[in-house]
Each structure stands twice: as C-alpha cells, then as structure tokens.
C-alpha positions as CSV (number, residue, x, y, z in Angstrom):
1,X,0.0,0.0,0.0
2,X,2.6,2.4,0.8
3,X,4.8,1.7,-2.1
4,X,1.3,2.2,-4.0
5,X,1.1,6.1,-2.5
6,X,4.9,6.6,-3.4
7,X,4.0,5.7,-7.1
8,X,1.2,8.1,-6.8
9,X,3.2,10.9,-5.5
10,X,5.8,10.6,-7.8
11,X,3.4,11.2,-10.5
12,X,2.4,14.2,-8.8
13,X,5.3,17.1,-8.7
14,X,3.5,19.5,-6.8
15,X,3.4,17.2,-4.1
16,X,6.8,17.5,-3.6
17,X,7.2,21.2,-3.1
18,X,7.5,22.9,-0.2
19,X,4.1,25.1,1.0
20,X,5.9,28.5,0.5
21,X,6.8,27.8,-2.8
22,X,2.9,26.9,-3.4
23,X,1.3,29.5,-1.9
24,X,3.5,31.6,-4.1
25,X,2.6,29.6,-7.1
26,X,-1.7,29.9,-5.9
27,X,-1.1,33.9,-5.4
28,X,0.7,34.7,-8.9
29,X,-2.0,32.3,-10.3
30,X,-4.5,34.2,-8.9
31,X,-3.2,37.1,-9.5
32,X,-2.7,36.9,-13.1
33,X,-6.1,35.5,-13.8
34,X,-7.6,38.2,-11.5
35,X,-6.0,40.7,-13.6
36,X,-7.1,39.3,-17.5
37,X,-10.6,39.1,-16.3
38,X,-10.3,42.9,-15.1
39,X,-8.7,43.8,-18.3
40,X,-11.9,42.0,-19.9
41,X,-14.1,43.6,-17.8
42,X,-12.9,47.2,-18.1
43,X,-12.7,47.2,-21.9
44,X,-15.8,45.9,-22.0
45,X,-17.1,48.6,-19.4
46,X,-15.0,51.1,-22.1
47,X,-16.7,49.4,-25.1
48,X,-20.4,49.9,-23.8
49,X,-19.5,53.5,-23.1
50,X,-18.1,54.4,-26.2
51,X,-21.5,52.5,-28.1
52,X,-23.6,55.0,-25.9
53,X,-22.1,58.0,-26.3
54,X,-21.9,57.5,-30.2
55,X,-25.8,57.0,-30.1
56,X,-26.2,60.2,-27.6
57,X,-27.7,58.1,-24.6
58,X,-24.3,59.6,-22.6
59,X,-21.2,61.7,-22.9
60,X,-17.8,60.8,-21.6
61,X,-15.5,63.1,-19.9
62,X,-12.2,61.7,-21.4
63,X,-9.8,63.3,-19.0
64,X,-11.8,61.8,-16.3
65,X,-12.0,58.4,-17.8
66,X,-8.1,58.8,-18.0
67,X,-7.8,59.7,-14.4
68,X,-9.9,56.6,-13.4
69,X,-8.1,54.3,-15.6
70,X,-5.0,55.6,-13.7
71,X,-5.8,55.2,-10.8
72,X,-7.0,51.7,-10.9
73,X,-3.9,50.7,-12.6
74,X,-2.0,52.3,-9.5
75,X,-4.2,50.6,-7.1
76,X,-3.3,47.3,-8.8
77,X,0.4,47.8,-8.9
78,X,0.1,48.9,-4.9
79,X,-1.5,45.5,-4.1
80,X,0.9,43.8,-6.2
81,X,3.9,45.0,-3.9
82,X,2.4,44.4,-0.8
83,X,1.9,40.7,-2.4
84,X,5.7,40.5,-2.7
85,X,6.6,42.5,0.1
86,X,4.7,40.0,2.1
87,X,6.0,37.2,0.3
88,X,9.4,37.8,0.8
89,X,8.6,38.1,4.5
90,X,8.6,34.6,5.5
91,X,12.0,32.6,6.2
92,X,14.9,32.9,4.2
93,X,15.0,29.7,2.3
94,X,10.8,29.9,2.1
95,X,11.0,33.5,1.4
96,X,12.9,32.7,-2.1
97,X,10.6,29.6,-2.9
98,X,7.6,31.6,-2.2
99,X,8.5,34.4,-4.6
100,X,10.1,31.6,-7.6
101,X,6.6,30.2,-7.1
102,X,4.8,33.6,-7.1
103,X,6.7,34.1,-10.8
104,X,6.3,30.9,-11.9
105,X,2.2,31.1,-11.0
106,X,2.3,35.1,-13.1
107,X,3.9,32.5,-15.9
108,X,1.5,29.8,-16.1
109,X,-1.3,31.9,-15.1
C-alpha cells in the first residue's frame, strides 16, 4: 500500500514542493487570472460606453475616464507590492521559494 502512495506521489510534482513555494505559485496564479478578467471587464465597461455616447444616450469626460483608468492601474500595482513584500517576508530559504513560485504562477497563469 505504501509503495502504491509513493507511485502516486511521484506522478504528482506539486506534491513534492514545499508550502511557500505553493502559496506563491496559488497567489501569482491568482493574480494573473484576476487581472485578465479585469482587463476583460474594463474594456468591455469602455466598449459599452463608447457605443452609448456614439448613439447620444451619454457623454464621456475623457480626462476623467483617464484619471480613473490611472488610478485603478495604481491601485493594482500597490496591491501587487504588498503581495511581494509580504511574500518575501517569511523565512529565508521559504521566502525565495515563495517568490520563484509567485513568478512561476504570473507564468502559467
């Protein structure tokens, strides 16, 4: 039975990792996918907009969209640092597994 589980695991690499260097690879996972689907949603939010104000339903203030735009994209890059800064704060060895994991899950993701 136990050489059955060994088999098992040995077909399974991510069983072999340390935690750190998973939970890195589940947060830049996340965080890639989290950003493509806000990248969907906001050009699609833009795209609707654009359709509206070409029938004359609304008008856009295109300084303000810009600001908004901006300022989301700041917000994201803030939350992306404190990922890393956090990240980086557990042990030494676990610290540098965590963030290879956290750029290997921005990779796959």
């Amino acid at each position: 039975m136990n050489e059955k589980l060994q088999q098992i695991g040995a077909q399974i690499p991510y069983l072999q990792m340390g935690s750190n260097f998973l939970i890195g690879l589940s947060v830049g996972y996340f965080i890639k996918k989290s950003f493509k689907l806000l990248l969907i949603l906001t050009g699609l939010t833009i795209v609707v907009m654009f359709v509206l104000e070409s029938k004359g339903i609304i008008s856009i203030n295109e300084s303000s969209l810009d600001q908004t735009v901006s300022l989301g994209a700041h917000g994201f890059s803030t939350f992306i640092s404190f990922l890393r800064e956090r990240l980086s704060k557990l042990t030494i060895a676990g610290g540098g597994s965590a963030i290879a994991g956290f750029v290997l899950g921005l990779k796959w993701g």
